[in-house]
C-alpha positions as CSV (number, residue, x, y, z in Angstrom):
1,X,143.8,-128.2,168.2
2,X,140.5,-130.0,168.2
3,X,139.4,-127.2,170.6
4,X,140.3,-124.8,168.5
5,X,138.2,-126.0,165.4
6,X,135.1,-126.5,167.7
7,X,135.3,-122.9,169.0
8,X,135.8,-121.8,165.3
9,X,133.2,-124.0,163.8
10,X,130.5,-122.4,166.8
11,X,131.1,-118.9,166.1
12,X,131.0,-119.7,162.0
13,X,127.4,-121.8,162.8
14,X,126.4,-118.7,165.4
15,X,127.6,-116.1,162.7
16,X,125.9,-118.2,159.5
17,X,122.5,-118.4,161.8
18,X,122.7,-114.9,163.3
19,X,122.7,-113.9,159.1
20,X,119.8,-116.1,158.7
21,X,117.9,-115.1,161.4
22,X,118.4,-111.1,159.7
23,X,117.7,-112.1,156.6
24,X,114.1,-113.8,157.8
25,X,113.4,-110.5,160.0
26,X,109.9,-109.3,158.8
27,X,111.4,-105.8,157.8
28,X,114.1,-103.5,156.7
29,X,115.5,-101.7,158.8
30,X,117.9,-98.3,158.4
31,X,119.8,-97.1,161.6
32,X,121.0,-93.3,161.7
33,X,122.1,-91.2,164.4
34,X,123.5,-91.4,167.9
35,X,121.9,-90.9,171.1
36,X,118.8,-92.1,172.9
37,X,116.7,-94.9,170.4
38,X,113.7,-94.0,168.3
39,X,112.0,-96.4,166.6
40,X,109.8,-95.3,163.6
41,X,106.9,-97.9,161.9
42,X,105.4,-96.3,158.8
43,X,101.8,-96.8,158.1
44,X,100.0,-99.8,155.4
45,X,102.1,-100.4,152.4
46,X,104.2,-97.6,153.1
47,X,108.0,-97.2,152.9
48,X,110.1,-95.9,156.1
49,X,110.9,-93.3,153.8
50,X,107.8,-91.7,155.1
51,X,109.9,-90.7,157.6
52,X,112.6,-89.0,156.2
53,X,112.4,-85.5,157.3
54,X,111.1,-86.4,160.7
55,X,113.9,-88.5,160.8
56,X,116.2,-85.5,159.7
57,X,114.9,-83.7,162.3
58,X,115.6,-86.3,165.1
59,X,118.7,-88.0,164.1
60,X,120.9,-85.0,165.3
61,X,120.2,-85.8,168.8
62,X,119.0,-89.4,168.6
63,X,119.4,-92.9,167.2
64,X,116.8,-93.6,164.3
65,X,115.4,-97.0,163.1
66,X,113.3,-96.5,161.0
67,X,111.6,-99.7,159.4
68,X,109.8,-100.9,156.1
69,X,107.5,-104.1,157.2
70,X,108.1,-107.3,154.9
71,X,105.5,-107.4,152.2
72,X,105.1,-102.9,152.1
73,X,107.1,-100.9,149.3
74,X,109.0,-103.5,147.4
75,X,110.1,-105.7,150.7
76,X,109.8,-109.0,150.4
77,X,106.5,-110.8,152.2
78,X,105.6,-112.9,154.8
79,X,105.1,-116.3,153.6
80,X,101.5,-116.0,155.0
81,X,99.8,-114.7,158.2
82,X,98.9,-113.6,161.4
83,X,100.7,-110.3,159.7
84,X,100.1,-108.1,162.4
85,X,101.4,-110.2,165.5
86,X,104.4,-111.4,163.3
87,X,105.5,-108.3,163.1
88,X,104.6,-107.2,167.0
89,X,106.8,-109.7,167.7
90,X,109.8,-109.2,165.3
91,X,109.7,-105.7,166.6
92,X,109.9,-106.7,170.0
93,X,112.6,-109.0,169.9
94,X,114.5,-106.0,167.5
95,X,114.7,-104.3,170.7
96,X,115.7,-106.7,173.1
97,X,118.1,-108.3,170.3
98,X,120.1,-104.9,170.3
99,X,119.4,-103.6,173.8
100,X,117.6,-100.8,173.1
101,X,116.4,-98.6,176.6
102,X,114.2,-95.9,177.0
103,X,113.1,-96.3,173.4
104,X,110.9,-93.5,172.0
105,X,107.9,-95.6,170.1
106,X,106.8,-93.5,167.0
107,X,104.0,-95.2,164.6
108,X,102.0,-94.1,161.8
109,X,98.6,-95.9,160.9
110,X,98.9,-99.6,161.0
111,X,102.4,-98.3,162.6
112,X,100.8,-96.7,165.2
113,X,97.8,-100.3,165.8
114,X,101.3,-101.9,166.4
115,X,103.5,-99.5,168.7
116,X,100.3,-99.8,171.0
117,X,100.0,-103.3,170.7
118,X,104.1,-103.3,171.9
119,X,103.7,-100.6,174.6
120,X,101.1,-102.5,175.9
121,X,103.2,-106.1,176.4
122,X,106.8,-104.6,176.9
123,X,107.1,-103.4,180.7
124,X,110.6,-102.4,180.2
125,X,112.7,-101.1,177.6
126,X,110.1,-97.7,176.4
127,X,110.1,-94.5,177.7
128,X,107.4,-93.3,175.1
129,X,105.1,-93.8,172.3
130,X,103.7,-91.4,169.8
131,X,101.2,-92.3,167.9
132,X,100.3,-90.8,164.4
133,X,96.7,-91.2,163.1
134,X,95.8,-94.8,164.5
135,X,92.7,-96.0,166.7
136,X,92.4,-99.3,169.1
137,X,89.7,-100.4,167.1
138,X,89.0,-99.3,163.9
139,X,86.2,-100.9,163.0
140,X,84.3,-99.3,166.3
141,X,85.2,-96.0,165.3
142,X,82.6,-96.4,161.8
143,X,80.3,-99.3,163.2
144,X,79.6,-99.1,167.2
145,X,78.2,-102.8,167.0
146,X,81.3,-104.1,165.6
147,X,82.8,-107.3,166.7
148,X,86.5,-108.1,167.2
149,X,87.8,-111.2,165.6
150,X,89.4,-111.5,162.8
151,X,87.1,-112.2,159.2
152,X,89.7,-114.4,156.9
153,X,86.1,-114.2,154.2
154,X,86.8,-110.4,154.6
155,X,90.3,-110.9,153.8
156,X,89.6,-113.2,151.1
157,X,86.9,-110.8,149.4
158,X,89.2,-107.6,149.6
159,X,92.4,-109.6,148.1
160,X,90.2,-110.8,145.1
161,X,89.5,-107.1,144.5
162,X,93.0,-106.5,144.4
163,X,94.2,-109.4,141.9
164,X,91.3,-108.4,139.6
165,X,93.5,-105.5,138.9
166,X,96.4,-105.2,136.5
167,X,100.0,-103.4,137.6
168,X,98.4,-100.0,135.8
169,X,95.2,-100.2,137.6
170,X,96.5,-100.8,140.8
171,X,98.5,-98.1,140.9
172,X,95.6,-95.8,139.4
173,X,93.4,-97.1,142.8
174,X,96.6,-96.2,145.1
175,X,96.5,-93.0,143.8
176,X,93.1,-92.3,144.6
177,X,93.8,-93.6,148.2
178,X,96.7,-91.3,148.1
179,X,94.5,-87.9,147.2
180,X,91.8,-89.0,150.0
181,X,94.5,-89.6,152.7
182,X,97.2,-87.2,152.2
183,X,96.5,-83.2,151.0
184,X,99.9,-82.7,149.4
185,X,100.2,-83.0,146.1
186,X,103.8,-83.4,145.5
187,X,103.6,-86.6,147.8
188,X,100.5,-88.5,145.6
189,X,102.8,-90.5,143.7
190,X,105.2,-91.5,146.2
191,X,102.7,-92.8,148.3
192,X,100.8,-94.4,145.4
193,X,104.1,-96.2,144.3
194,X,104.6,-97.5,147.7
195,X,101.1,-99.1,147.6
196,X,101.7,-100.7,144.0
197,X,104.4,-101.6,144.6
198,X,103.3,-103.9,147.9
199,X,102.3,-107.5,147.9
200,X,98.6,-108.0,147.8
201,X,98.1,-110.3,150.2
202,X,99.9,-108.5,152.6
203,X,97.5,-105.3,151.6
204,X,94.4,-107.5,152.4
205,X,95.0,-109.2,155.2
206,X,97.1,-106.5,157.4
207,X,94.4,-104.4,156.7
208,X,91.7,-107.2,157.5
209,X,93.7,-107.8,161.0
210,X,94.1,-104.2,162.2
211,X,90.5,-103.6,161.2
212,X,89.1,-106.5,163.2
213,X,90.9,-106.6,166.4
214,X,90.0,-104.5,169.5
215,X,92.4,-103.7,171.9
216,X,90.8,-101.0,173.8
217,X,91.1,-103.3,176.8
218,X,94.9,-104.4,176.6
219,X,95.8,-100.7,176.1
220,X,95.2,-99.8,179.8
221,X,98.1,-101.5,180.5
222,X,100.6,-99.7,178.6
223,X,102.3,-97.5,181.5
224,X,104.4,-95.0,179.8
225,X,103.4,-91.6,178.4
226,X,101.1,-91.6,175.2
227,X,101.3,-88.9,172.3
228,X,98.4,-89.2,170.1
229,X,97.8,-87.2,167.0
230,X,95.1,-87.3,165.0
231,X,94.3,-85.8,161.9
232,X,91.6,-83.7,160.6
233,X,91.1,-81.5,157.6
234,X,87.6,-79.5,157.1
235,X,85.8,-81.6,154.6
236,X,82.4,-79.1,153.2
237,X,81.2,-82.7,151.8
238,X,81.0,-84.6,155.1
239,X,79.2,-81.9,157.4
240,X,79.3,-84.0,160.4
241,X,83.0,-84.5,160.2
242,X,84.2,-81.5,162.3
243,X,87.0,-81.5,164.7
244,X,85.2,-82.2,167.7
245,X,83.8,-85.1,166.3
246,X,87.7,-86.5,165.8
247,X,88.5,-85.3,169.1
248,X,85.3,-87.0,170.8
249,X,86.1,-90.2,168.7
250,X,89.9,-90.4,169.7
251,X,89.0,-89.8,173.4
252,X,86.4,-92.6,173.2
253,X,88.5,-95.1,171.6
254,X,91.7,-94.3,174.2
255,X,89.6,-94.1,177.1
256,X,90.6,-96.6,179.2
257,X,94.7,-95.9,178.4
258,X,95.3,-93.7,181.2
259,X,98.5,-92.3,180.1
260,X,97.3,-90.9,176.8
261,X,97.2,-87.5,175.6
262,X,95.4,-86.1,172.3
263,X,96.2,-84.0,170.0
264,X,94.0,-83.1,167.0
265,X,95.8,-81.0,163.9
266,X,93.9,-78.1,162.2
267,X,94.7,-79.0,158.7
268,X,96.1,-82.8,158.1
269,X,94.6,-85.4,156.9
270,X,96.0,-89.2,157.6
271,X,99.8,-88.9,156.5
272,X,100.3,-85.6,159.0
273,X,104.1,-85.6,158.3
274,X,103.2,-84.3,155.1
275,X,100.2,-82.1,155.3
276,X,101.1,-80.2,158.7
277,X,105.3,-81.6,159.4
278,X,105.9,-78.2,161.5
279,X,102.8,-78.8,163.6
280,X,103.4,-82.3,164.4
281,X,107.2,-81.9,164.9
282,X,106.2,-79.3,167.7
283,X,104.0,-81.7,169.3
284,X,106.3,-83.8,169.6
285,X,109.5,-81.7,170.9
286,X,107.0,-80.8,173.6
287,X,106.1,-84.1,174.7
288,X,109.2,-85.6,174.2
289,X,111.3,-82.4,176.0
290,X,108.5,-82.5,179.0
291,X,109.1,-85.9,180.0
């Protein structure tokens, strides 16, 4: 008898702290699908429901997590930082917690910073990673002398600008961001409501953190195939900006991952899944269908 209440007392201790542990994950997750696993990060302060018709596309023939990150769209924060490896780790443990092989990586923007980051410390467990709109180092790609580390000051500076702002104005300047990052109209306000509705330290200091660090280096040791699309969209107002100057930029930043291809779109700007869905899709299919 006193067996039996012991073995029943660990699984109701394992099962209480199993709960625990999901409710402290540093995301949402929502699971569709059956087949081989695709993992899908959205980009800063956006909702997984970024992904909803790539998902539709997908979750026919595979199985779909797609994830919000704690502090983006409404889901709850982090209590406080590093952001950025908190969730690189959470993510990793995800897929070792549920098994997951020959995971297909997909990441958008500070989605795609992180599936890098992961391809490039799991050895096991991917068989791809696709990578929508996001650079090794940011802060290279506008300032050539830039220096990796991260700049808590910067962080500071950039979340004061953002609690100066009441619930109206935010969303007003997460509109803006919406019009200069994303070309369709009918997504503006989505988007903006995402951002609005995301915690504002989280904002500043994810941002601060993908910004700052350079991993140029640690990316020449991811070892599975690398699918990366970047955007462009002909902007008459910035003359220099053409697509060859994307392309050159890309290549530059993902030299040394040896496993990388680039793609550059025709008429996308940051949130390609919205501006050009049937391009990227086809990118994808053939990458995906080739390896």
């Amino acid at each position: 008898m006193k067996k039996a209440i012991l073995i029943f007392t660990f699984i109701l201790v394992s099962a209480i702290s199993t709960h625990a542990n999901r409710l402290n994950e540093p995301f949402t997750v929502q699971v569709s699908g059956k087949g081989q696993a695709m993992i899908f990060i959205p980009g800063a302060t956006c909702s997984g429901e970024e992904w909803e018709s790539t998902v539709a596309h997908y979750n026919k023939k595979y199985e779909c997590h797609v994830f919000t990150l704690a502090g983006y769209a409404g889901v709850p924060p982090l209590s406080g930082g590093p952001y950025l490896s908190t969730f690189k780790l959470a993510l990793i443990n995800y897929i070792k917690i549920h098994k997951l092989k020959n995971v297909i990586l997909v990441g958008h923007s500070i989605g795609g910073f992180l599936a890098l980051n992961i391809a490039a410390e799991m050895k096991d467990a991917l068989s791809m990673v696709i990578v929508i709109d996001a650079m090794p180092f940011y802060a290279a790609a506008m300032n050539p002398n830039a220096q990796s580390g991260f700049n808590e000051t910067q962080a500071k500076t950039l979340l004061a600008q953002y609690n100066q702002m009441n619930d109206a104005q935010l969303k007003a300047y997460q509109l803006n961001v919406a019009k200069s990052l994303c070309a369709d109209s009918t997504r503006w306000d989505a988007i903006a409501t995402w951002g609005a509705n995301s915690d504002r330290k989280t904002m500043a200091y994810t941002f601060t953190e993908m910004m700052s660090e350079d991993i140029q280096d640690k990316i020449a040791s991811i070892h599975v195939p690398v699918l990366v699309l970047a955007a462009f969209k002909e902007s008459p107002q910035f003359i220099g900006f053409t697509r060859e100057y994307v392309s050159r930029t890309f290549q530059k930043q993902y030299a040394k991952c040896k496993t990388c291809t680039i793609r550059v779109s025709n008429n996308a700007r940051h949130f390609i899944m919205f501006d050009e869905p049937n391009w990227m899709l086809a990118e994808m299919d053939t990458f995906i269908t080739k390896l």
